[in-house]
N, C-alpha and C positions, 0 to 999 in steps of 0.2 A: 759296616762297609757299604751297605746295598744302601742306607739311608746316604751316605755320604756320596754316592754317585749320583744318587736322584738332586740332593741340595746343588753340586757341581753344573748337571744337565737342566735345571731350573733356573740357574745362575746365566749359563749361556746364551739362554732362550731369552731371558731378562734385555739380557746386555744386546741381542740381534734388535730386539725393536726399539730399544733406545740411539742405535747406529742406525736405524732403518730412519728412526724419527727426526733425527738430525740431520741427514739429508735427504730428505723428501721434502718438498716444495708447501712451503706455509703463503697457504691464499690471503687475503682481509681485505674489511670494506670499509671506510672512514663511517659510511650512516648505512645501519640495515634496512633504516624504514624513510623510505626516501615519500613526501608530497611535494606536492605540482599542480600550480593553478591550469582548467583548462586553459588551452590555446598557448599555452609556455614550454618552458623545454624544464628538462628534466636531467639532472646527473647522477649514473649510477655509479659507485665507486667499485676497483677495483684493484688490489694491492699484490703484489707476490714476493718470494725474497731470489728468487733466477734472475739472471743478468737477460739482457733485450737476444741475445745470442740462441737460436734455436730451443726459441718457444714456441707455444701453439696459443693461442686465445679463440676464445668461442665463447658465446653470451647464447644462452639458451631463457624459451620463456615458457614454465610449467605451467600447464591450463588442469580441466578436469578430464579433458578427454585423452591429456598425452603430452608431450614436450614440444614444441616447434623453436624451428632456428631463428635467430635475431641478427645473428653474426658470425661466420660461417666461410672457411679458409677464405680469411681476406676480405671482406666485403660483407655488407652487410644484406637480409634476405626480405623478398616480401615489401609489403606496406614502410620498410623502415630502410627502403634505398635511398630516398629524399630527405628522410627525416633523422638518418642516422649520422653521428660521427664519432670516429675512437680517439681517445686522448690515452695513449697508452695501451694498460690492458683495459680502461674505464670508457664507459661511452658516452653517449649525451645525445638524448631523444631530444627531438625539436616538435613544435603544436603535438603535446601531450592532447588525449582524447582521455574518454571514460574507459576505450574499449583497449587501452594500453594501461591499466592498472591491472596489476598481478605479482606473479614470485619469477625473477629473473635468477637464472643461474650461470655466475664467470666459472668459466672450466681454463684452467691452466696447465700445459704438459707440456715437458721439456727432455730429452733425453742427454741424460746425464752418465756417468762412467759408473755410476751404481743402476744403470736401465732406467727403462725409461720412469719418471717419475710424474701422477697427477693432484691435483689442488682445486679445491672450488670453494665458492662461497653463493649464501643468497643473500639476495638486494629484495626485498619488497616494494611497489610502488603506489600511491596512491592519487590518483586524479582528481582533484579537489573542483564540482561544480556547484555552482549557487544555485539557488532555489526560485519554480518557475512560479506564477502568481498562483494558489493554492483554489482550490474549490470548493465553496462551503454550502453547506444545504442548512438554511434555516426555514422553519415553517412561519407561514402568515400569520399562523392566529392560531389561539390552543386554550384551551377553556380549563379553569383555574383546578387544582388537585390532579390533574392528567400528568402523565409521563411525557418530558419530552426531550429530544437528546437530536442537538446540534451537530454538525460535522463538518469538518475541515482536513485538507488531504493533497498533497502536489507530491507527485513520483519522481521529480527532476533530478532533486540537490543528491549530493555525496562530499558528504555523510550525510543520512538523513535527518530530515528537518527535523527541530523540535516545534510546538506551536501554542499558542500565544490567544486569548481572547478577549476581545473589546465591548461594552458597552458602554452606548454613548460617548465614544471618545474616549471612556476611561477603561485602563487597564483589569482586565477582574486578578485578582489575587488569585493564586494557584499552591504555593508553598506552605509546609506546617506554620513554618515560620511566623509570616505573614496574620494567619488564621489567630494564633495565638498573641498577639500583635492586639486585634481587632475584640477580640475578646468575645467571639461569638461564633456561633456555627455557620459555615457559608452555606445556601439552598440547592447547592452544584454540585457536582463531582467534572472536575476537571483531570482531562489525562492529558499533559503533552506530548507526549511520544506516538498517540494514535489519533488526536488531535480533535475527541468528541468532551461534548459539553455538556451532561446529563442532567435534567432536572428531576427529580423522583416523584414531587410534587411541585408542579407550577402554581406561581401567581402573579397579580396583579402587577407588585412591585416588578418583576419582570422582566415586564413589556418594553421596549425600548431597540435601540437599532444595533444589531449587533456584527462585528465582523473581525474576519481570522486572519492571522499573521505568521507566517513560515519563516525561520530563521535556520541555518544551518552556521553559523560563522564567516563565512565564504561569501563574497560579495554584504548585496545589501536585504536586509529583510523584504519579503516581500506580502504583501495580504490581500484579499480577496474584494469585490466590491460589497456595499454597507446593504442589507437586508434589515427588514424592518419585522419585526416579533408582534403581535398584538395579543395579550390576552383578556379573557373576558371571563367574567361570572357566569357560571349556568344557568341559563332562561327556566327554571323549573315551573313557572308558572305559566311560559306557552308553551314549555311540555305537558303539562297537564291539560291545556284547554286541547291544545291539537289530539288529546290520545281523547278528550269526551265526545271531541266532534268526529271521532271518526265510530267509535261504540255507539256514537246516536245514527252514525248510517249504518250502522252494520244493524242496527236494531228496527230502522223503518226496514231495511230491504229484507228483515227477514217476515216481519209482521205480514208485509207484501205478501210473501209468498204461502205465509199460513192460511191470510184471507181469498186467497186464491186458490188451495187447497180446498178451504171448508167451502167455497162457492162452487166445485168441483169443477172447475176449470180446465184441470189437468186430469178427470176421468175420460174414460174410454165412452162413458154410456153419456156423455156432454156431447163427447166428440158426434160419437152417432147419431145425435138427436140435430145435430146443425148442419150433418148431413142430409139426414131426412126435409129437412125444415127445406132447405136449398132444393131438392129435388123437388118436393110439393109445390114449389112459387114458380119455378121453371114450367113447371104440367099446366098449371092457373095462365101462367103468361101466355102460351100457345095455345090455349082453350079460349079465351079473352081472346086474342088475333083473329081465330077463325073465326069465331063468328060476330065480329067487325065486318069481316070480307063477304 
């Protein structure tokens, strides 16, 4: 009997939010993930099954720091009084920015003869900008076996750029693909995503003028002006003469000072004696004077 009241009272409870569910306001958006070149407008969609008759619409835009209003009894709030307009319960931003991509929220509520009833959905947006000319650090010159690692880098585009490296006008390979293609080890490591060119050991082969290419899809690629690499062999032979000439100064200046030592130049009882010596020819000098006079 007691389990038969609970199945009855579980039954009930069933059937209130399948009545609740069937008239309560169903939101929808034709796209959740809405892009947008800068400087264009932008449509976010927005659906409900309520008649135009005492509804409420409100576009809200979820940030990190909180919610702010977009659209707001009637009109639209902020930055998007110029740039807003409703089609419905749907809107349509006009010169989309960078600083208008985010999570948009339609909130729908209508009161109806079951109270009042609300609906939302989100719209995501993404502001699509091309990529500004990139910045690349390459060294003049680098002496062959040394480490050395190229750079390329532009903070503009969204999505961010991938990037791309030239020598001498020809593309360098970057993919497995490609590598196994060619059928050898490339002397690089190439990352596009952070857009460095590493050599672990440089050489000769090289040398050559190198330059970087940003591409994000969005516009047109863009690269860097052409830098010029130069490598060289190590001089190990006027390293070696520059380190004898400078052991053969290091070895007169010290001779110098041994033979300066043993002539006791740098004694006390030198010193004395050149005092004395100075004093005696001062006494001679004034004894010679008088008796001139």
């Amino acid at each position: 009997m007691a389990s038969r009241r609970v199945f009855w009272l579980l039954f009930w409870h069933l059937g209130f939010l399948g009545y609740y569910k069937a008239y309560g306001i169903v939101v929808e958006t034709d796209t959740k993930d809405v892009t947008a070149n800068e400087f264009e407008e932008a449509f976010l969609s927005c659906k409900h099954n309520e008649g135009k008759e005492a509804t409420r619409v409100e576009w809200k835009k979820i940030t990190k720091t909180g919610v702010t209003f977009v659209y707001f009894e009637g009109s639209f709030v902020g930055d998007f009084k110029k740039r807003g307009e409703r089609v419905q319960s749907s809107i349509r931003i006009k010169n989309v920015t960078r600083k208008d991509s985010g999570k948009y929220r339609c909130e729908i509520s209508a009161s109806t003869e079951h109270g009042q009833q609300i609906g939302e959905v989100i719209v995501s947006l993404l502001v699509l900008v091309p990529p500004a000319p990139p910045a690349c650090e390459v060294p003049s010159s680098a002496m062959t076996g040394t480490v050395v690692e190229l750079r390329c880098k532009e903070n503009n585009g969204v999505p961010a750029s991938k990037y791309r490296w030239y020598r001498n006008g020809v593309l360098l390979p970057e993919s497995p693909a490609l590598r196994s293609i060619k059928k050898e080890r490339l002397p690089y490591i190439m990352n596009a995503t952070t857009g460095t060119l590493l050599f672990n050991s440089v050489s000769k082969n090289d040398t050559g003028e190198y330059y970087c290419e940003a591409d994000n899809k969005v516009g047109q690629p863009q690269k860097c002006s052409v830098k010029r690499m130069q490598v060289d062999d190590l001089n190990v032979g006027g390293i070696i003469a520059a380190v004898v000439i400078v052991a053969l100064i290091i070895a007169s200046c010290g001779l110098g000072v041994y033979y300066a030592q043993k002539k006791g130049y740098f004694s006390k009882a030198h010193s004395s004696a050149r005092k004395n010596k100075a004093a005696n020819s001062e006494k001679d000098f004034k004894h010679t004077k008088s008796f001139v006079i």
